[in-house]
N, C-alpha and C positions, 0 to 999 in steps of 0.2 A: 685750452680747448674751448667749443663755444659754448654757447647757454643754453641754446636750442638742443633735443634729442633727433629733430628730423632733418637740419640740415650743417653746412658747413660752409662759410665765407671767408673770402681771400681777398685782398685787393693786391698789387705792386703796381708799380710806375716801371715804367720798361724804357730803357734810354736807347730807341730803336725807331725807328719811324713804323708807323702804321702797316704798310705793305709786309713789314719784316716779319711782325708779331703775327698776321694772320696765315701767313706761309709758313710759320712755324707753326702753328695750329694746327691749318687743315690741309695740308698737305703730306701723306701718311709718310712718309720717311723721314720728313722732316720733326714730324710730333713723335714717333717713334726713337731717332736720334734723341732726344734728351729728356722724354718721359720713361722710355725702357723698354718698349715695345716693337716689336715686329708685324707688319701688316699686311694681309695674304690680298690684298686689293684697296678700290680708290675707297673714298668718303662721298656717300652716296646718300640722300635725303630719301628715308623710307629705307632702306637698305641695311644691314648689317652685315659688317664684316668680322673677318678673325683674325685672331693672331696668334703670339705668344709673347711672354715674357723677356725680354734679353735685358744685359747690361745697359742704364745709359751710357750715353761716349761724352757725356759732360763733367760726369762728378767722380771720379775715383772713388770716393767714401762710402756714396748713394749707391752706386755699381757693385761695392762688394756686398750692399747689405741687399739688392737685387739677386746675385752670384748664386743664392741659394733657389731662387724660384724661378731660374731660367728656364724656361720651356713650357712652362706652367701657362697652359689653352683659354681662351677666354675669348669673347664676343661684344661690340659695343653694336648699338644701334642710332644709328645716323637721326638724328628725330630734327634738328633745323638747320641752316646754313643760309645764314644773310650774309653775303660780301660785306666784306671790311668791317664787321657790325656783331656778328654772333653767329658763332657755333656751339651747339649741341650736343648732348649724344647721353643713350640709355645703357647702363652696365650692371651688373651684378657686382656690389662693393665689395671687398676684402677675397675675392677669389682664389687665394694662397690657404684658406682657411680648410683645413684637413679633415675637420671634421662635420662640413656640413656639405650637402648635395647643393652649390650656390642657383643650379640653373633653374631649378625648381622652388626659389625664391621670386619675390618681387623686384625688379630693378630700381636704381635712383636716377637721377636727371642730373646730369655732370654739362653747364651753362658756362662760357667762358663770352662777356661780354666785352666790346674795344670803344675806347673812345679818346680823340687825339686830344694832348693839352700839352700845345708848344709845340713843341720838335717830337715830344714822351708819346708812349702809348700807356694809358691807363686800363689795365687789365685785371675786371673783376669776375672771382669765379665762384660760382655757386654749385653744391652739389647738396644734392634736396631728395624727399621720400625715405629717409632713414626711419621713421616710424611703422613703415610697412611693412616693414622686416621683421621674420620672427623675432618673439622678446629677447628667446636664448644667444642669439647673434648680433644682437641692434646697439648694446654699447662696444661689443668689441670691434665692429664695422666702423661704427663713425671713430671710433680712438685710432682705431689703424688708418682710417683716410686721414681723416684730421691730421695727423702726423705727416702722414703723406702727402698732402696737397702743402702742405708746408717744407715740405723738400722738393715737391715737384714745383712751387713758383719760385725757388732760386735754382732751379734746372734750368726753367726757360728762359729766364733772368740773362744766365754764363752763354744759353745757345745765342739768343741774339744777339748779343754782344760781341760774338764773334762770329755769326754766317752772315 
């Protein structure tokens, strides 16, 4: 896990051109496909959409350990969208979490930055403001992303590889 309590960083090299990786991004079906998500509209700057939870269609492993939280409502907030460059977006972390009321919490900044090298896409991802969060919730949030963002960057890894 990382060092920091407020945030959590990722890098992979993606063996996919440029175009592929940001269509897999911000294009909500396609980020839905193999993060786990279902989205009831577009990726809009200033905007928040909804969804829900579904299996990914990438990982069978990831998908069962999803299976339980299917359905499970949640909200991100579109906060930037540079072409080919970075997208954005504000969430409530660990939203499966049963015992706490997440929307009446603080949100984190979940940053997915692209930059070409070669043929690759270099894809780093930042999710940050884990300190805002109440005490009672702030290590089990970043241990469950943490975890998470490290199964969601070989999700996206398997999608572009094969769309």
């Amino acid at each position: 896990m990382n060092a920091s309590t407020d945030r959590i960083e990722r890098r992979i090299l993606l063996h996919a051109p440029l175009e592929r990786v940001w269509h897999a991004l911000t294009d909500p079906a396609a980020f839905g496909a193999w993060f786990g998500m279902a989205f009831d509209g577009p990726f809009v700057v200033g905007q928040p959409v909804t969804g829900r939870i579904v299996p990914t269609q990438v990982d069978p492993e990831v998908a069962k350990l999803q299976e339980p939280h299917a359905g499970t409502p949640f909200e991100i907030y579109i906060e930037r969208i540079e072409p080919m460059r970075v997208f954005a977006y504000r969430w409530h972390p660990y939203p499966v979490d049963t015992d706490a009321d997440v929307r009446q919490e603080p949100t984190t900044l979940v940053s997915f930055e692209l930059e070409v090298v070669g043929d690759d896409t270099l894809l780093r991802l930042t999710e940050s403001g884990f300190d805002g969060l109440p005490p009672a919730r702030r290590a089990d949030a970043l241990r469950a992303n943490d975890g998470g963002w490290a199964m969601q960057m070989s999700n996206i890894e398997k999608y572009v590889a094969t769309h």
